[in-house]
C-alpha positions in Angstrom: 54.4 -38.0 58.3 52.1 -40.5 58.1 50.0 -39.9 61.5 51.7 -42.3 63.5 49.2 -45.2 61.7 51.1 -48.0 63.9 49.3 -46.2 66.8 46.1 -44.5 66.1 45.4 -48.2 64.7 45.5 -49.8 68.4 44.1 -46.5 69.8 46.9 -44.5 71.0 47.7 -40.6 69.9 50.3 -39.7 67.4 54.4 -39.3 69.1 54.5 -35.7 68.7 51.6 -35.5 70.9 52.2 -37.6 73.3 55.8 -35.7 73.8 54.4 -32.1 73.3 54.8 -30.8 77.6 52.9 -27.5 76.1 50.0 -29.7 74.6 50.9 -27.4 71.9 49.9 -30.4 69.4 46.2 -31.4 69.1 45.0 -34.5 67.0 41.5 -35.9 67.3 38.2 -37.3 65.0 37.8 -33.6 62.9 34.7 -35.1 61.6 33.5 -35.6 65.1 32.5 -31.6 66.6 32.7 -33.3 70.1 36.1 -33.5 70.2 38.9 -31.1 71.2 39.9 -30.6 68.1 36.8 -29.8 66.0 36.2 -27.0 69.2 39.4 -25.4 68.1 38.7 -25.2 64.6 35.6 -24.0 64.8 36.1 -21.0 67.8 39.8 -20.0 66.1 41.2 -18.6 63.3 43.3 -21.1 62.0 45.1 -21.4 58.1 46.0 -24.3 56.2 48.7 -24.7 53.5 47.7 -24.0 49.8 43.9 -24.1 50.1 44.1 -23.6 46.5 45.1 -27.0 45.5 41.6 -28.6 46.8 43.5 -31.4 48.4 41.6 -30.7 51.7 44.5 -30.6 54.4 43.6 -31.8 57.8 47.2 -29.8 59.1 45.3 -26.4 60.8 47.5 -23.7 62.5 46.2 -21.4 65.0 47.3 -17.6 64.0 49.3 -19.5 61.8 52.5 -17.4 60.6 52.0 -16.5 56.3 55.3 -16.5 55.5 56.1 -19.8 57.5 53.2 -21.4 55.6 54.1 -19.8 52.1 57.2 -21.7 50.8 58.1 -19.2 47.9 57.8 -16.0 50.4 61.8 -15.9 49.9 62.5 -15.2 46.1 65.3 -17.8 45.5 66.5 -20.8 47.4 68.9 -19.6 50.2 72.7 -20.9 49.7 72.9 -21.3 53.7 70.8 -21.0 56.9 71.5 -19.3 60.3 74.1 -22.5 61.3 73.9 -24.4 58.9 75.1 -24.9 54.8 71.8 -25.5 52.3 73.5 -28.7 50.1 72.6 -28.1 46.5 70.5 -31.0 45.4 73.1 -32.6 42.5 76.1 -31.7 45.3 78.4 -34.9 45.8 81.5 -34.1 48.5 81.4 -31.3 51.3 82.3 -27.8 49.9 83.0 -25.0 52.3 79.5 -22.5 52.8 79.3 -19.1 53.3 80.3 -19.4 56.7 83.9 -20.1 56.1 84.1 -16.5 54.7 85.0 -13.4 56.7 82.2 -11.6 57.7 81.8 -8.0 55.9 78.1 -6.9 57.0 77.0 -5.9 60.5 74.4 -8.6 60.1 75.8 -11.6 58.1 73.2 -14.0 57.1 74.0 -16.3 54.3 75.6 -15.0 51.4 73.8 -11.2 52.0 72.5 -9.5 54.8 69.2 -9.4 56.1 67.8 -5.8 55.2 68.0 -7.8 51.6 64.9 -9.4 52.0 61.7 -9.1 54.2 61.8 -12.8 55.1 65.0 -15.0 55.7 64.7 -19.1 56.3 66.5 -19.4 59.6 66.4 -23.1 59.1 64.8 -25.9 57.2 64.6 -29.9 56.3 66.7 -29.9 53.3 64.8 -32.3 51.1 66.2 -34.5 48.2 64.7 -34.5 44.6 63.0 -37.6 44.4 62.9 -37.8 40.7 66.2 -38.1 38.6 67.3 -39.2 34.9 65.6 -42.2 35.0 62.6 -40.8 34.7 62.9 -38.6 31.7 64.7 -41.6 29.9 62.2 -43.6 30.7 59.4 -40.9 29.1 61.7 -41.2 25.6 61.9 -45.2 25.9 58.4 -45.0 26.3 57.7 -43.1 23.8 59.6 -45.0 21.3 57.9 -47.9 21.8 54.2 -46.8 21.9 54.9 -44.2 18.8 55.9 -47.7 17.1 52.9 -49.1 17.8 50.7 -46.1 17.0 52.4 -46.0 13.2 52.3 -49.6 12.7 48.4 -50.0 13.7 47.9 -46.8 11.6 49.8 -47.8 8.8 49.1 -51.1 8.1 44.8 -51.1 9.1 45.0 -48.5 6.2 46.9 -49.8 3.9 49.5 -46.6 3.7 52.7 -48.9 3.5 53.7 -52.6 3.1 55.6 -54.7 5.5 57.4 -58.0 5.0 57.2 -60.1 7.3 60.7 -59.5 8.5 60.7 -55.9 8.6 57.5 -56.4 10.8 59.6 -58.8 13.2 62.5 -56.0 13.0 59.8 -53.7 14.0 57.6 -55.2 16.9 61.2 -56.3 18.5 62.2 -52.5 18.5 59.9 -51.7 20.3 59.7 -54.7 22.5 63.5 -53.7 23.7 62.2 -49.8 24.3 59.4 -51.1 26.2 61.6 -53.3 28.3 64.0 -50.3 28.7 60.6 -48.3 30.2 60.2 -51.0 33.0 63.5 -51.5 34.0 63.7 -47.5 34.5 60.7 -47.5 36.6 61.8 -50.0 38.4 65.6 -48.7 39.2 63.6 -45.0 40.0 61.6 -46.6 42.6 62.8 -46.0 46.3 62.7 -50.0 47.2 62.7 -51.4 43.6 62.0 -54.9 45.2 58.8 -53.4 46.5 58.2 -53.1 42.2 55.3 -56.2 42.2 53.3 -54.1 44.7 51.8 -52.2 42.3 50.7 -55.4 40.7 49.4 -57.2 43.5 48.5 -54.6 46.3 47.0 -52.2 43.4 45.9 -48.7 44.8 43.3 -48.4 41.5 43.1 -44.6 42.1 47.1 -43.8 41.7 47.7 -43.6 38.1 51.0 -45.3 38.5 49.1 -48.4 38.9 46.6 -47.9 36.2 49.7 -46.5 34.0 51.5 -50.0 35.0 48.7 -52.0 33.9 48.4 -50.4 30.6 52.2 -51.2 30.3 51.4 -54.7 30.7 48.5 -55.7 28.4 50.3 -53.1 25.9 53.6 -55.4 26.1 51.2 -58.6 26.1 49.7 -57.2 22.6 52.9 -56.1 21.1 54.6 -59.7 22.2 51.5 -61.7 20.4 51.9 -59.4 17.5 55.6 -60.0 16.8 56.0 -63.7 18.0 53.8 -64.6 15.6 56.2 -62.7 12.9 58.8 -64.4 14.5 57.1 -67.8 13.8 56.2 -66.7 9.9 59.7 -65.2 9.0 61.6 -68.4 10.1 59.2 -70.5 8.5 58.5 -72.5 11.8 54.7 -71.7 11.2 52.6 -71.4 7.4 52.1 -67.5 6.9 48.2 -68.3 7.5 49.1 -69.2 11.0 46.7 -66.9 13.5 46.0 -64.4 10.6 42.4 -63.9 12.2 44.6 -61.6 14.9 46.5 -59.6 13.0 44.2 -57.2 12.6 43.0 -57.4 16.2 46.4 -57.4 17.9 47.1 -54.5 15.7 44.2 -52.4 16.8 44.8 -52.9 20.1 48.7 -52.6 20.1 47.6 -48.9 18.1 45.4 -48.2 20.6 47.4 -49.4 24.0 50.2 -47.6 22.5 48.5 -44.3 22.5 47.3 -44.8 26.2 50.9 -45.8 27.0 52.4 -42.4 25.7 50.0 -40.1 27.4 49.1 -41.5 30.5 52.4 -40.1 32.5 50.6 -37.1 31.7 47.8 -38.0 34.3 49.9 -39.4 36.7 51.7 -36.1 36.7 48.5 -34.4 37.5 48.1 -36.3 40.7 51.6 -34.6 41.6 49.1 -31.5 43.3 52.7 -30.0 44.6 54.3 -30.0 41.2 52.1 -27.0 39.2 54.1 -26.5 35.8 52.9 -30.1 35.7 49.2 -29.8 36.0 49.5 -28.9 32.1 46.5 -29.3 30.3 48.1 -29.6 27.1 50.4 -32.4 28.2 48.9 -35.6 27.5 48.9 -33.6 23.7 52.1 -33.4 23.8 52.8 -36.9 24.6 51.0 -38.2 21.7 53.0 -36.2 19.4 56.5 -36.9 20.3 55.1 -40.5 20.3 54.0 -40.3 17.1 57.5 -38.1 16.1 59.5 -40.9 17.9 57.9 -43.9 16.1 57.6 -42.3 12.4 61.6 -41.9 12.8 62.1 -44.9 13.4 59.7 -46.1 10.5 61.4 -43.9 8.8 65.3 -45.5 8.9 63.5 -48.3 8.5 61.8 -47.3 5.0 64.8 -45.7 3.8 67.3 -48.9 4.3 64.0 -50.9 2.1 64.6 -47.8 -0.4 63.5 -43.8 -0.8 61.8 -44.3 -2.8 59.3 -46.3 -0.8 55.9 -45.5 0.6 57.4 -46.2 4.6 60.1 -44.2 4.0 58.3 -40.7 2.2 55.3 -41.5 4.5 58.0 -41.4 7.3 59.6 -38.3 6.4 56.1 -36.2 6.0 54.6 -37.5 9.4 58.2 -37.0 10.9 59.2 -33.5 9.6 55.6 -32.7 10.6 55.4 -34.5 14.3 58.7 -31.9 14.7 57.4 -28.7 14.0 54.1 -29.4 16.0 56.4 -30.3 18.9 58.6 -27.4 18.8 55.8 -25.4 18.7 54.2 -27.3 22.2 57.2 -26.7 23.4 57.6 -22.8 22.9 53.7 -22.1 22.8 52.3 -25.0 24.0 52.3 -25.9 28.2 55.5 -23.8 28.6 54.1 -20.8 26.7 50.9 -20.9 28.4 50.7 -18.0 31.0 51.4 -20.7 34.2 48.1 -20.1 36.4 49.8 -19.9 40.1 53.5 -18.8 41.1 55.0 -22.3 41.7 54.2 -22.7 38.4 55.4 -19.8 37.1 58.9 -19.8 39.0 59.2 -23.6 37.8 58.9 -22.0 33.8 61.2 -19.3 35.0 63.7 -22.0 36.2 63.4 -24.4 33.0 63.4 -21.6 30.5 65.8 -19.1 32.1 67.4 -20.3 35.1 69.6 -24.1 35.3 68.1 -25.9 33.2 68.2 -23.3 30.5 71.0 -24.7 28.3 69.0 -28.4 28.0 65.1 -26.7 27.1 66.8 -24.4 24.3 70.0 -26.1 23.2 68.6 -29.3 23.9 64.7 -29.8 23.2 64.8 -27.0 20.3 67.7 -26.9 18.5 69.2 -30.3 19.2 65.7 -32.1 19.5 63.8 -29.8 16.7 65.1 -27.3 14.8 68.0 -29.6 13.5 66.5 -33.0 12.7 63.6 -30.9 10.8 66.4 -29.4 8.8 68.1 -32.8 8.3 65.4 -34.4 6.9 63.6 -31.3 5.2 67.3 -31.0 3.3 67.4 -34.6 2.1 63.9 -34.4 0.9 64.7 -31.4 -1.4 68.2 -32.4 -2.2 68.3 -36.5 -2.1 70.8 -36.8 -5.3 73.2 -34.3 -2.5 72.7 -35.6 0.6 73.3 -38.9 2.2 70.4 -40.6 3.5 72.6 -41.1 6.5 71.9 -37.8 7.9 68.1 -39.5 8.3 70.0 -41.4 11.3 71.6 -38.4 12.3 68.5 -36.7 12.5 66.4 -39.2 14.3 68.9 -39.7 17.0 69.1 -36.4 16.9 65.5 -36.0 17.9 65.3 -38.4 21.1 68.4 -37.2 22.4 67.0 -33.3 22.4 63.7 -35.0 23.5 65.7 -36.6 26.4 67.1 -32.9 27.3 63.7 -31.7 27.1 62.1 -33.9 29.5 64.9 -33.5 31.8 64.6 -29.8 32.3 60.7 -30.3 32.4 60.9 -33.3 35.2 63.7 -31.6 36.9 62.8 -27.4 37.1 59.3 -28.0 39.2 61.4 -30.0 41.9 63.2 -27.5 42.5 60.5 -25.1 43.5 60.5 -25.8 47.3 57.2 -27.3 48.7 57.6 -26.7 52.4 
């Protein structure tokens, strides 16, 4: 609903109002305590929808019904309504409801009867989840590219490892192709993707999706400077000299837009008020570590196809190994271990940690995505005259695929928690 705003602009009263025969629908200037509806609010009891949030909701009922205004008054989604099937949110073709079956209960209603529960949903809108793979794929891509940047400003201002020139063109270009891989995600995600240049030029500067996008863009303006002019140097189109006032420069701020870049989907899933496993205050912690466990593995292949032996490549397997551990850790103690503060919350951990998406937090973003890579590379560290520094790959790719499963189940589970 979006108050009718192609008619209270020419000064005519939302649809629903005009149609209502029981003026059962009241909309007005609440700031104004001439009007109608001020009156009502102030002489009668009326609720609102989750208070708690702080959002300030203008919708007030009068002797508003609890359980109608409670969405999670019913314990689990319903698998049909009164006369009509409930469509499971990933279901493709038609598949026959409850309603097909023979009746066995005096009272039939849905799959049990109703002395199961205190509250049944008779019917509902049966909403779609707005938010699919893309989005967790584009989290990893993301992360990829910033953690890149991180290790490579980090590194190189402080002298932990030496680059060639090449391997520095090999690197910025990595991450140019993640970072490209983040926008085109966002932009297949989006609703209208050919609305995408909105953001840019109709900018709504309190959203965080367009601060977030604008971080993306001087970060990829930074990180292109950076490696073009490796690109110039390693093809010997330019003398080595060329620009070397900027290096430093372009790599404190590609370190430093990077960082921004990998936590700042953690703010802009703050300002998702409906979505409480979200509200995390440990996230935008989180995101700097798997950043920082994303680009030290790839620093890492990268140092051990140079050699070893080298500084990149042990530097790579301590931060690595250690980026691992803090993240399974987050991700058992950290905003998923966390007592969740309100019951949306708390049935969105119940659903990501024991209910669907189960299989992809533990299988997926602890064994597959932690506990394995750290054993990979922790095994070719004590044993490298055994073990093939192949399983390094293994155990990198390893580690964004189980980080792909865990932000799946994390973006996913709180969708699923019904809002209305």
């Amino acid at each position: 609903c979006h108050y009718c705003a192609h008619r209270t602009e020419i000064g005519l009263e939302p649809a629903c109002v005009v149609v209502c025969p029981e003026h059962a629908i009241i909309a007005g200037d609440m700031n104004d305590p001439t009007t109608e509806i001020s009156r009502l609010i102030a002489q009668e009891k009326t609720a609102v929808r989750k208070p708690e949030q702080k959002t300030k909701p203008k919708l007030h009922y009068i002797d508003g019904h609890e359980p109608a205004l409670r969405p999670l008054t019913t314990n689990e989604p319903q698998s049909s309504f009164v006369w009509a099937d409930v469509l499971d949110h990933d279901m493709v073709g038609r598949e026959p409801g409850p309603h097909a079956a023979e009746a066995n209960d005096p009272v039939q209603f849905a799959e049990g009867t109703m002395a199961e529960q205190m509250v049944q949903v008779a019917y509902n809108a049966q909403h779609k989840i707005p938010w699919h793979w893309p989005v967790p794929a584009y989290m990893v891509t993301k992360g990829i590219s910033a953690g890149i940047a991180m290790a490579l400003g980090a590194g190189l201002m402080f002298d932990l490892f030496a680059l060639t020139s090449g391997a520095k063109l090999v690197a910025g270009t990595v991450a140019l192709v993640f970072l490209f891989l983040t926008t085109a995600f966002l932009v297949f995600d989006l609703a209208k993707p050919e609305r995408f240049l909105y953001i840019i030029f109709k900018p709504q500067w309190k959203s965080w999706l367009t601060r977030g996008a604008y971080v993306l863009i001087l970060f990829s303006l930074s990180l292109t400077a950076w490696t073009l002019r490796h690109f110039l140097i390693h093809f010997e189109l330019v003398d080595p000299s060329f620009m070397s006032a900027l290096e430093q420069p372009l790599l404190i701020a590609g370190a430093i837009l990077g960082f921004f870049t990998a936590v700042y989907t953690a703010f802009l899933f703050a300002q998702a008020e409906g979505r409480d496993l979200w509200q995390a205050p440990l996230l935008w912690v989180h995101l700097a570590v798997q950043a920082v466990m994303l680009g030290s593995g790839v620093l890492l292949l990268m140092g051990w196809y140079e050699g070893s032996a080298s500084d990149l490549a042990t530097l790579g397997r301590q931060v690595f190994l250690g980026s691992l551990l803090i993240n399974v850790l987050l991700n058992i103690f950290g905003e998923i271990g966390l007592r969740p503060h309100t019951e949306e919350a708390k049935r969105a951990a119940h659903i990501m940690r024991r209910g669907r998406y189960a299989p992809a937090f533990w299988l997926g973003g602890i064994v597959l995505g932690g506990i394995l890579p750290a054993l990979l590379v922790l095994g070719f560290s004590i044993f490298p005259e055994v073990i093939h520094g192949m399983v390094l790959t293994l155990g990198v790719l390893c580690s964004m695929i189980g980080l792909y499963a865990y932000e799946y189940a994390f973006v996913m589970a709180p969708q699923h928690v019904p809002n209305s």
